[in-house]
N, C-alpha and C positions, 0 to 999 in steps of 0.2 A: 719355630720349628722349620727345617730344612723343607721347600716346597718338593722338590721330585728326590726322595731319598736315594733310588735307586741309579738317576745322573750321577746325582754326586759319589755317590760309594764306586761308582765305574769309573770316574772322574780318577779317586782316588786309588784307585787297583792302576788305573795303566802310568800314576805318580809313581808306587813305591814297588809294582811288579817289575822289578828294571835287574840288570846287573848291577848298576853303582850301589844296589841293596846289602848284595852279597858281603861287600869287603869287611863292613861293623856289623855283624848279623851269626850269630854260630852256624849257621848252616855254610860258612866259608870253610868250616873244618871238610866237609866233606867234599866238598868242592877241591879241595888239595892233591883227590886222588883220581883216578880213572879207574880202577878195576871195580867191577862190581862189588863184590865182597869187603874192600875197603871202605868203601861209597857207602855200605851199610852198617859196616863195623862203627866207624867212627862219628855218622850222621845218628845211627843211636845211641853212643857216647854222650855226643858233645847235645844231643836234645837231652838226655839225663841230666847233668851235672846244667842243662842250661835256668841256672837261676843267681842270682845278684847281678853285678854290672855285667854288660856285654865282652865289656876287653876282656873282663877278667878271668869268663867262660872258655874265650877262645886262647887265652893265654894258656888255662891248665889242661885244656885239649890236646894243644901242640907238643907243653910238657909229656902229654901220656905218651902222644905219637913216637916223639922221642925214645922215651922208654921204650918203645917194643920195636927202636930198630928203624923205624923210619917206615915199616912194614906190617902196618896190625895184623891184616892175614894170615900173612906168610910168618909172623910171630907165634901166633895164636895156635896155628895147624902144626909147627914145626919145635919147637919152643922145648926144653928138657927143664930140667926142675929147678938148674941152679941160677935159667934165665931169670927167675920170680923175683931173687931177692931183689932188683934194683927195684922191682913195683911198690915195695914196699914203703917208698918214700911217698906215695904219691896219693892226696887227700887235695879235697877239696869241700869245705863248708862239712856238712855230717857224712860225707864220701870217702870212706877211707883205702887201707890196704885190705881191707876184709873181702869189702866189695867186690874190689877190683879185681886178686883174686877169684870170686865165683863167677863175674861177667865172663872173664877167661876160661873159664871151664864149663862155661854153659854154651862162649860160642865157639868153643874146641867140640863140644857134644852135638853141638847142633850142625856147623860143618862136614861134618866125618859123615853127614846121615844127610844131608841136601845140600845143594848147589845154592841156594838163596836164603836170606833170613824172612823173605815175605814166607816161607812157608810156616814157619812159626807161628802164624798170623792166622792161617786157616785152618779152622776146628776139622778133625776128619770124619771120615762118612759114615758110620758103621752099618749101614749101606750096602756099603761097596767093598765092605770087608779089611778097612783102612785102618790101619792098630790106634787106639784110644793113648793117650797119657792120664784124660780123665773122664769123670761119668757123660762123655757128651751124648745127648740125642743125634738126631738124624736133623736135615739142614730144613729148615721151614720151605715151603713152598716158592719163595721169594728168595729164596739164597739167605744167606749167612748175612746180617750186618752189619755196623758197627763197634756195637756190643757185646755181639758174640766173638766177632774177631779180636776184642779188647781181653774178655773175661778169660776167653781162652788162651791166649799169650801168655799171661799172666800165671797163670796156670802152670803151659808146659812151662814158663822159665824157670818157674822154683820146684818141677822135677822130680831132678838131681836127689841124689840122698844126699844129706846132712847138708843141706844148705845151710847158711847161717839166717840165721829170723831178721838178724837188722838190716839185712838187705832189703827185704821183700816194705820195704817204706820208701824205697826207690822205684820200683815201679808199682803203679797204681792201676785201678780197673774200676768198670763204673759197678760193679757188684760190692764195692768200698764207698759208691755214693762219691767216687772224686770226679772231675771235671776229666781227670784224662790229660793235661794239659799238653803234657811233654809229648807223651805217646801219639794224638791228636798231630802235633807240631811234624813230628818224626814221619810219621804214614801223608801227609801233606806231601810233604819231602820228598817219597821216596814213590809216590803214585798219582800226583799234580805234573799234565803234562801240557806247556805251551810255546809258545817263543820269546820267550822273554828270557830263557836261560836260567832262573833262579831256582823251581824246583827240578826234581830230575825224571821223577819220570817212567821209572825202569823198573817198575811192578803193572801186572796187567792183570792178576786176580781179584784185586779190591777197586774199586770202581771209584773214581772221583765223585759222582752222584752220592757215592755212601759214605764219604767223609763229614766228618762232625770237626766243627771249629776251633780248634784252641782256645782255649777262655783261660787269659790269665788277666793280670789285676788291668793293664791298661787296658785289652780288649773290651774289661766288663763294665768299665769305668763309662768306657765309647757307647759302647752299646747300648747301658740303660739311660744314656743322655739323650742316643735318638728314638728311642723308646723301642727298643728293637728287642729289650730283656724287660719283664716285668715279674717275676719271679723274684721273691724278696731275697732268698738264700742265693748263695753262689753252689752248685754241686753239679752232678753229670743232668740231670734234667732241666741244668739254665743252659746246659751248651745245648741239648737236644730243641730246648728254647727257641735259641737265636739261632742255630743251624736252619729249624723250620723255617724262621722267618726271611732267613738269607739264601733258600731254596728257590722263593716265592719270586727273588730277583735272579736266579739263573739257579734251575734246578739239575743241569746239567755237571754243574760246579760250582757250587757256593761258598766250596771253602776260600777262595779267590778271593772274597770280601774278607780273609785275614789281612793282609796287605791292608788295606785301607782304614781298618778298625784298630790294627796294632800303629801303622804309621800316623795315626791320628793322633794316638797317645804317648806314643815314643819319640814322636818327634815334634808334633804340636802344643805335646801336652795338653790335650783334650782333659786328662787324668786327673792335670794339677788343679784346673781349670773347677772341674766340676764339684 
């Protein structure tokens, strides 16, 4: 067993918190833009669809980009009906034109009504007299966390009337008992702020302190090898898990220890190892 866990997991954050991360990594999709609303459009894209090989993620990201013009935005907000048909080519794994599709009409919905997709994110007040999408309470004492920011996105994104149901298998919430993985990945991204350039930054209502870890296979693979996960199952209470324990090393931001737990695996192969 590793004598100071916590050297070496900082060891390992300022290895793979770097730029030369970005270029094989999907979160170089968003990286491609500057506008905010691009930066979020596509940064939640390309965390969705991010599973199998990496090239392959950032390959059919770029394709989408394509497709809507070189411009998701300005696609999305502007866009008339007979723009769609080209979308229609475009699947990836169980991802199809259905999908694709309602993501477009949900951030056409969401647009036209806020300035940011973080708002999506935070449940509203009824309080403060703030219109419901659903049955929400009022905010606990402690602010909103995690899981309410989780359950609740989830929520507003399927809405919409007639969504289609095979959608809603694409994004996950931990009220499904899922890890969250992608969603996790994406709020990392878009509320992890340092100098290292790799996340961005550019949310200020969700707090780095209250980010929960990504836990996908290599993550969990690392993790329960430094005994960091003892929870037999993999689901949203192994991430709250290893989150607490990676708190205990910088509770200010311990999502930080992604970097070091996925670069173990992905590129160590810790994974194969174990």
């Amino acid at each position: 067993m590793i004598e100071n866990l916590q050297s070496f997991l900082d060891a390992k954050v300022a290895q793979y918190n770097r730029p030369e991360f970005i270029e094989n990594d999907p979160i170089v999709i968003p990286h491609l833009f500057s506008k905010k609303q691009d930066i979020e459009i596509m940064g939640f894209w390309a965390a969705t669809l991010a599973w199998g090989q990496r090239v392959t993620i950032i390959k059919k990201c770029k394709e989408l980009i394509t497709l809507m013009d070189g411009a998701p935005y300005d696609f999305i907000i502007n866009h008339e009906e007979p723009d769609l048909k080209k979308l229609l080519s475009f699947k990836h794994r169980t991802f199809n034109d259905i999908d694709t599709l309602y993501f477009i009409s949900f951030f056409r919905y969401h647009y036209e009504n806020f300035d940011s997709l973080e708002d999506a994110f935070m449940p509203p007040n009824p309080l403060k007299g703030e219109p419901q999408v659903a049955n929400q309470k009022a905010p606990p004492l402690g602010g909103w966390g995690a899981e309410d920011h989780l359950n609740y996105f989830r929520s507003y994104f399927f809405s919409l009337p007639d969504y289609p149901s095979r959608t809603k298998k694409h994004v996950s919430s931990p009220s499904q008992k899922s890890t969250c993985k992608r969603l996790n990945m994406f709020l990392r991204w878009m509320v992890r702020q340092d100098n290292s350039g790799v996340d961005f930054g550019i949310w200020n209502r969700i707090k780095p302190a209250d980010l929960i870890c990504p836990l996908d296979l290599h993550v969990d693979r690392v993790s329960r090898k430094l005994l960091l996960i003892t929870r037999k199952q993999t689901d949203w209470q192994t991430a709250l898990e290893l989150t607490a324990r990676l708190r205990k090393f910088d509770p200010l931001d311990p999502v930080k220890y992604d970097f070091a737990l996925f670069g173990l695996g992905i590129e160590e192969r810790w994974g194969v190892q174990f």
